[in-house]
C-alpha positions in Angstrom: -44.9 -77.2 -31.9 -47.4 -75.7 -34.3 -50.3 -77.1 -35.5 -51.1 -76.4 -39.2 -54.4 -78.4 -39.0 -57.3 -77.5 -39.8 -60.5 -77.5 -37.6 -63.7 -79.4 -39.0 -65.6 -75.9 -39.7 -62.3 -74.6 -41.8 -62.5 -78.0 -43.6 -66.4 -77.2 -44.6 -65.8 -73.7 -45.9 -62.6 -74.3 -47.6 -64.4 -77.1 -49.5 -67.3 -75.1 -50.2 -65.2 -72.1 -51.8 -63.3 -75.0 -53.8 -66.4 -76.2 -55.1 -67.4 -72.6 -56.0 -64.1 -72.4 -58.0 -64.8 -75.3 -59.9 -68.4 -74.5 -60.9 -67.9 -71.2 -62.3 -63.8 -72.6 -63.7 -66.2 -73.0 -67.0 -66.7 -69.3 -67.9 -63.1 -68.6 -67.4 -62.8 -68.4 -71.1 -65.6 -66.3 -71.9 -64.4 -64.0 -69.4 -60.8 -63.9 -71.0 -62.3 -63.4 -74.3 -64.8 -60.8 -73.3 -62.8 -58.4 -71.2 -64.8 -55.7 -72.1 -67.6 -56.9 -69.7 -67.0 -57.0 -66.3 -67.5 -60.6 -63.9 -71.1 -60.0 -63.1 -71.9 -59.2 -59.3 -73.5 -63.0 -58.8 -73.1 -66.0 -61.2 -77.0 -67.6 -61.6 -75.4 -71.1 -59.7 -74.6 -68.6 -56.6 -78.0 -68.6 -55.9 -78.9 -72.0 -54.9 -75.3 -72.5 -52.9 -74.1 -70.8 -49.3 -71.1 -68.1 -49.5 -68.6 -69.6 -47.7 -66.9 -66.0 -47.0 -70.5 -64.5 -45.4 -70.6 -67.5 -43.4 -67.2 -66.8 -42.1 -68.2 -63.2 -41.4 -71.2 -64.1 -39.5 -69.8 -66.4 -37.3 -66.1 -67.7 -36.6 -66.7 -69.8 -34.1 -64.9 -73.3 -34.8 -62.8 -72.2 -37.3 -59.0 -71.0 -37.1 -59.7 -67.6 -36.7 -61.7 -64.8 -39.4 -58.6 -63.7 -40.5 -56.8 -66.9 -40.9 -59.4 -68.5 -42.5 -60.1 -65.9 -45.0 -57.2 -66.7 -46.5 -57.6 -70.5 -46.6 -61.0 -69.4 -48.5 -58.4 -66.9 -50.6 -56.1 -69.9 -51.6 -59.0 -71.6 -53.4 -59.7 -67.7 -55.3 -61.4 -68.8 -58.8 -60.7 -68.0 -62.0 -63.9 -66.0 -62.1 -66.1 -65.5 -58.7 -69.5 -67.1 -58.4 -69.8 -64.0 -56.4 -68.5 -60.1 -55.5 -66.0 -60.5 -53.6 -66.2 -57.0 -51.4 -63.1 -57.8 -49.0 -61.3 -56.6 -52.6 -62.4 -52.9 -52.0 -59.5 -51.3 -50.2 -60.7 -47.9 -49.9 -63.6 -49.0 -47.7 -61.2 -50.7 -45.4 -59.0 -47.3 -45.1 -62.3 -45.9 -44.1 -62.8 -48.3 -41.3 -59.4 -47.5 -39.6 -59.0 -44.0 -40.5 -62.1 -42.7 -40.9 -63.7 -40.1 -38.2 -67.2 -41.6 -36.8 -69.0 -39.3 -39.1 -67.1 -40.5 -41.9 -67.7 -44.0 -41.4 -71.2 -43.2 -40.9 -70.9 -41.7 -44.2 -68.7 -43.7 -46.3 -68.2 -46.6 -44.6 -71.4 -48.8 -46.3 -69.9 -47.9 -50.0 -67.6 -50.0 -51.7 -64.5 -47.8 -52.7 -61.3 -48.7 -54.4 -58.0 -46.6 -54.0 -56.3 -44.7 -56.1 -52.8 -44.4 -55.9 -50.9 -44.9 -58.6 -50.3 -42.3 -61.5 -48.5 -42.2 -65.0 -44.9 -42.3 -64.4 -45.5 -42.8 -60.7 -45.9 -46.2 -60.1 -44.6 -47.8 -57.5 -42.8 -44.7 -56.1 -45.9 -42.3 -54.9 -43.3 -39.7 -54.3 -43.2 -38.8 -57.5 -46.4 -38.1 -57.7 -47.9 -34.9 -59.1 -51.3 -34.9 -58.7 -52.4 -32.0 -56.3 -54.6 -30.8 -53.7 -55.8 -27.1 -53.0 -57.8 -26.1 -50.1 -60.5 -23.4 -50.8 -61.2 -21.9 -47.6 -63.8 -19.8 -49.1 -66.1 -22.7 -49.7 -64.5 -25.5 -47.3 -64.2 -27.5 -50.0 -60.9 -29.4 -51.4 -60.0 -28.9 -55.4 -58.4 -31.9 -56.6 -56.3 -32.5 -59.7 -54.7 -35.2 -61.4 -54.7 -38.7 -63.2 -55.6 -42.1 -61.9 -54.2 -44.9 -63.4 -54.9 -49.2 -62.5 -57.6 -48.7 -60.1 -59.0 -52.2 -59.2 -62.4 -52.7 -58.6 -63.1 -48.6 -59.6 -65.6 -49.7 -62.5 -67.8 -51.6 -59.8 -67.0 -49.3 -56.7 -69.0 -46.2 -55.7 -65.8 -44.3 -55.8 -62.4 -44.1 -54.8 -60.3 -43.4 -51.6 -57.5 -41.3 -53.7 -54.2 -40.0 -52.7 -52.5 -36.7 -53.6 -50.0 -34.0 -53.0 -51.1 -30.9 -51.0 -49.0 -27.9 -51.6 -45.3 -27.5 -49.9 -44.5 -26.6 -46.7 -41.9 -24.5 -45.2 -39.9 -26.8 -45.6 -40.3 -27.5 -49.3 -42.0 -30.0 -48.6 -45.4 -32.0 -50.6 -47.4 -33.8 -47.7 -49.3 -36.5 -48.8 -53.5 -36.3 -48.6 -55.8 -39.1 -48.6 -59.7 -38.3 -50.1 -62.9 -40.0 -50.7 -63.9 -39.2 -54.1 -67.5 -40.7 -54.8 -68.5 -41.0 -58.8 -70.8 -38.4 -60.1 -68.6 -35.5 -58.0 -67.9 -32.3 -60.5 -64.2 -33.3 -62.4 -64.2 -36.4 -61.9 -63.9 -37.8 -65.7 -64.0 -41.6 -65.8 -61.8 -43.1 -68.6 -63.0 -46.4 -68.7 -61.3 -50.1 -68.4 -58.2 -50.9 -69.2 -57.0 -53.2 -71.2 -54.5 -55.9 -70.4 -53.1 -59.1 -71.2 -53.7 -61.2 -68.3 -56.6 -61.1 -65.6 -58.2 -59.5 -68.9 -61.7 -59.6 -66.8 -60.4 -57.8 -63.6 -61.9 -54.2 -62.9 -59.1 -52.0 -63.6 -60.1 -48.6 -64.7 -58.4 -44.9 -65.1 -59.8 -41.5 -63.9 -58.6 -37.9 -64.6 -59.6 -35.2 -62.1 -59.8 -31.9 -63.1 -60.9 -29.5 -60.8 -63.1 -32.2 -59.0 -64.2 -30.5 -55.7 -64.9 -32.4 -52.6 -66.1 -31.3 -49.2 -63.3 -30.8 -46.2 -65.3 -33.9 -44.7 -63.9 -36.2 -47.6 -60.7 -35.9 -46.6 -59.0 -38.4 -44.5 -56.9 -38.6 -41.3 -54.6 -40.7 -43.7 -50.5 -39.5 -44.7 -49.0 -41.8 -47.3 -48.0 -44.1 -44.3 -51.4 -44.0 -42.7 -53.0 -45.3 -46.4 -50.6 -47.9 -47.4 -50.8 -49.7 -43.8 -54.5 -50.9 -45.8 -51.9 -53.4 -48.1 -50.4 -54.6 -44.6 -53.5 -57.2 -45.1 -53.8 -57.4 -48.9 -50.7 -58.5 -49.8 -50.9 -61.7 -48.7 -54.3 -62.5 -49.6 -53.2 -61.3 -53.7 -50.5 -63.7 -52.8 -52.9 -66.4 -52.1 -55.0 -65.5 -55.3 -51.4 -66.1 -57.5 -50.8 -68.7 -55.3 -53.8 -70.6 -56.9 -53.4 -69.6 -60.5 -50.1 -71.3 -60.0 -51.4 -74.3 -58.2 -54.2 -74.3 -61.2 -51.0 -75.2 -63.9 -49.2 -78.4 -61.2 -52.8 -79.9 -60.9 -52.7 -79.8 -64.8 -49.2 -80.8 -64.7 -50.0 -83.7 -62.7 -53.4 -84.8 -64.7 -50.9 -85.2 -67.4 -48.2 -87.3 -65.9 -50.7 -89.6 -64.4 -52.6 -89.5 -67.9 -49.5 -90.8 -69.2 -49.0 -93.6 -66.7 -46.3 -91.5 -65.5 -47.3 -89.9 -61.8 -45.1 -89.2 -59.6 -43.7 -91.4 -56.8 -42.6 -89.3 -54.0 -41.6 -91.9 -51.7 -38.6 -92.9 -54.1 -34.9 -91.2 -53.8 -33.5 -88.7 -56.3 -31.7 -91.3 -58.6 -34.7 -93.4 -58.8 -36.9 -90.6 -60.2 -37.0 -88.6 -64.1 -36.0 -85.2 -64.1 -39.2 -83.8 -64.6 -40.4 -85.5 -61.5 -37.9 -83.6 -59.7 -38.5 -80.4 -61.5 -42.7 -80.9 -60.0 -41.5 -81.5 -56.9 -39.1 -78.5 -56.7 -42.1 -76.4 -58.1 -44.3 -78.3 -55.4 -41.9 -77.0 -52.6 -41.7 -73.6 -53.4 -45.9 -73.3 -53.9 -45.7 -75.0 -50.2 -43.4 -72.6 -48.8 -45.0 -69.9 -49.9 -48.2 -71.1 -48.8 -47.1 -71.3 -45.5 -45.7 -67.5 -45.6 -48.9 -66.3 -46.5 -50.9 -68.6 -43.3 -48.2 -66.9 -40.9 -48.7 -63.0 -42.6 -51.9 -63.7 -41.7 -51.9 -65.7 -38.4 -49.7 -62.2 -37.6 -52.6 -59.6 -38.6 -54.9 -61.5 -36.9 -53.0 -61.3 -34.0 -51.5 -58.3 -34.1 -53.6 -55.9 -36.5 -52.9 -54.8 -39.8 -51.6 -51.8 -39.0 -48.6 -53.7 -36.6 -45.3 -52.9 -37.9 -44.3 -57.1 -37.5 -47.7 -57.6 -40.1 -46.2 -55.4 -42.4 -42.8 -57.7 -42.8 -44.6 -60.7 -42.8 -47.2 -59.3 -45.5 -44.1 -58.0 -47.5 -42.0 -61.3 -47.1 -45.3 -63.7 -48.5 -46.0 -61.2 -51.4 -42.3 -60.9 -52.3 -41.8 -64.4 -52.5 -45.4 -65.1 -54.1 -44.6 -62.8 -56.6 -41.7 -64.8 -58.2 -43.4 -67.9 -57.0 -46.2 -67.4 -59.5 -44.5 -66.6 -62.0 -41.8 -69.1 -62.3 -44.2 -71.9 -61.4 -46.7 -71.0 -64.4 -43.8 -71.2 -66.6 -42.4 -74.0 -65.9 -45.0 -75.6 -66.0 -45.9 -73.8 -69.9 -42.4 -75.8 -70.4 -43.6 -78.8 -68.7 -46.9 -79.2 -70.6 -45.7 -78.3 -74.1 -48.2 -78.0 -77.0 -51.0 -78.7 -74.7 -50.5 -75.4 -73.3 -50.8 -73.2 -76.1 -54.3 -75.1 -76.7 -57.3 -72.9 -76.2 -59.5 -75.5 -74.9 -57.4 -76.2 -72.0 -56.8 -72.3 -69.9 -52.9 -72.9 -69.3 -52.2 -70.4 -71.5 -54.4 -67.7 -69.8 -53.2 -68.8 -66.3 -49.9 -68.2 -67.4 -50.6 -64.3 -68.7 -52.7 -64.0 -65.1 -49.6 -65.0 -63.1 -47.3 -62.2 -64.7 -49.4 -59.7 -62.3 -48.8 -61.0 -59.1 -45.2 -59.5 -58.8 -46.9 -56.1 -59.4 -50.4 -56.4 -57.3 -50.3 -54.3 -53.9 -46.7 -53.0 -54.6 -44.1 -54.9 -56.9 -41.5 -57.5 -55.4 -39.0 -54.7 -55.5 -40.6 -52.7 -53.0 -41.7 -55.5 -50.5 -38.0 -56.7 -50.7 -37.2 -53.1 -49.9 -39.5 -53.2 -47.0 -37.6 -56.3 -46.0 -34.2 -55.4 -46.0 -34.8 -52.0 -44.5 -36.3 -53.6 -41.4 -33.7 -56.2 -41.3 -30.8 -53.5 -41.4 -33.3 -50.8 -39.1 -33.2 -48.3 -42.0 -35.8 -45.7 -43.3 -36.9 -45.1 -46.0 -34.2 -42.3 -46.7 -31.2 -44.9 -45.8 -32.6 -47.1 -48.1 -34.9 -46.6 -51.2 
């Protein structure tokens, strides 16, 4: 049978990173409002309180496992962080599994987003068009192209970016994976981007235009190589929707018990008000989802991230996460009423952060695709 308890030392951090949430839970607005300045690396109340996720890092022992309990820490993800939150920067974790040693030596101590996506090629890469040329000449790789939804870019040192080389003999565009560091010749920052939910969340664009790099930026990383980095992301974005959602039933329920009106589990169907049931459905569906992201990462932590079985369990939690943040957030708009369109409460902005998580680390289309070609032992050319 398994046992979903949690040890004493998970119990301490988890409560520690809740308590984090709800200290810095008051400039969520600010942040909303001001989304032309990024969350600052450290709030000043970090400074007097311990980081529950580098006290994870530096020792495990007691707890569930690092993995497993980064992602108990993940479910109790703020509305803005006391603190960076480095595990974000996925480019630095491509580094660490596909870097050479002299690459990790070199790269491996920045912090580096990716950079995948491009205008009209979102969440198919093949139709990518941004290009690389190898100059043999000078050893050096000239890259060209545009950057679009880079998380974390404005902060990071740079970018681990994917592009196109030229075809093969077969007609062929191979997919290249490069570190691009800011301040390299071409590379043209365009700035943040502007959005209507998570309005504070470093997204930024980047045009490369003849930006050359030397041969040892580029990675031993093909398309499938790089993506295997959102094998251990997905569930962990999951987990940050996951509480954005949970963020609206807590309000939810303040309301109802507000209201003398809370909610007795323990009586039958007949014996309770529709919205009562409504909560509870909502309730079920946060739980099961919750429980989808534990075993995703109970899997990795097992099995690696780069373990074919992690990737269908990552892609299962995030494709049901997805829609589970949405339709949770609004219902619960529904369920709340007037109060939610009210700025001094932040349902309103909790609902415009949830429409993302159906389109963070790869939209519930492709995880479902991911799914169902595992399920039915297709590639990617049976089924797309």
């Amino acid at each position: 049978m398994v046992d979903f308890t949690l040890t004493p030392r998970d119990e301490e951090l988890v409560n520690l990173a809740r308590e984090d949430a709800a200290i810095s839970r008051k400039y969520a607005r600010y942040y909303d409002q001001h989304h032309e300045l990024l969350e600052p690396v450290e709030l000043p109340e970090a400074k007097e309180r311990p980081d529950p996720y580098a006290l994870l890092q530096e020792d495990a022992t007691g707890t569930s496992g690092p993995v497993v309990t980064q992602s108990l820490l993940h479910l109790e993800y703020p509305d803005v962080r006391l603190r960076r939150d480095s595990n974000r920067f996925l480019g630095t974790k491509i580094i660490a599994y596909a870097g050479t040693a002299e690459q990790v030596e070199r790269f491996g101590h920045l912090l580096l987003s990716i950079a995948i996506t491009e205008p009209g090629a979102g969440s198919d890469p093949r139709a990518m068009v941004g290009s690389a040329r190898y100059d043999e000449a000078a050893d050096e790789w000239v890259l060209n192209g545009e950057k679009i939804y880079c998380s974390g870019f404005g902060e990071a040192a740079g970018a681990v970016v994917m592009l196109r080389g030229a075809p093969d003999e077969h007609g062929v565009r191979p997919f290249y994976s490069f570190v691009v560091e800011k301040g390299s010749p071409g590379l043209q920052v365009i700035g943040q981007v502007d959005k209507m939910g998570m309005r504070a969340w470093d997204t930024a664009d980047f045009v490369l235009q003849d930006c050359r790099v030397p041969s040892v930026n580029k990675l031993n990383a093909d398309f499938k190589r790089t993506l295997m980095v959102f094998n251990g992301s997905r569930a962990m974005v999951t987990a940050f929707g996951l509480k954005t959602a949970r963020n609206m039933l807590e309000m939810v329920h303040d309301n109802l018990l507000k209201d003398g009106n809370a909610i007795d589990y323990g009586r039958g169907r007949n014996g309770r008000s529709a919205v009562h049931d409504r909560v509870i459905a909502l309730e079920a569906w946060h739980d099961a989802t919750k429980l989808l992201i534990l075993h995703a990462k109970w899997s990795e932590q097992k099995q690696g991230v780069t373990d074919e079985g992690t990737m269908v369990e990552a892609a299962m939690a995030k494709a049901m996460g997805g829609m589970a943040a949405r339709r949770i957030t609004q219902e619960c708009m529904d369920l709340l009423g007037p109060l939610a369109l009210m700025e001094e409460f932040l349902a309103e902005k909790w609902f415009r952060d949830a429409r993302i998580f159906d389109i963070f680390e790869g939209a519930g289309e492709i995880n479902r695709l991911i799914i169902a070609r595992w399920l039915l032992d297709y590639s990617s050319k049976d089924l797309n």
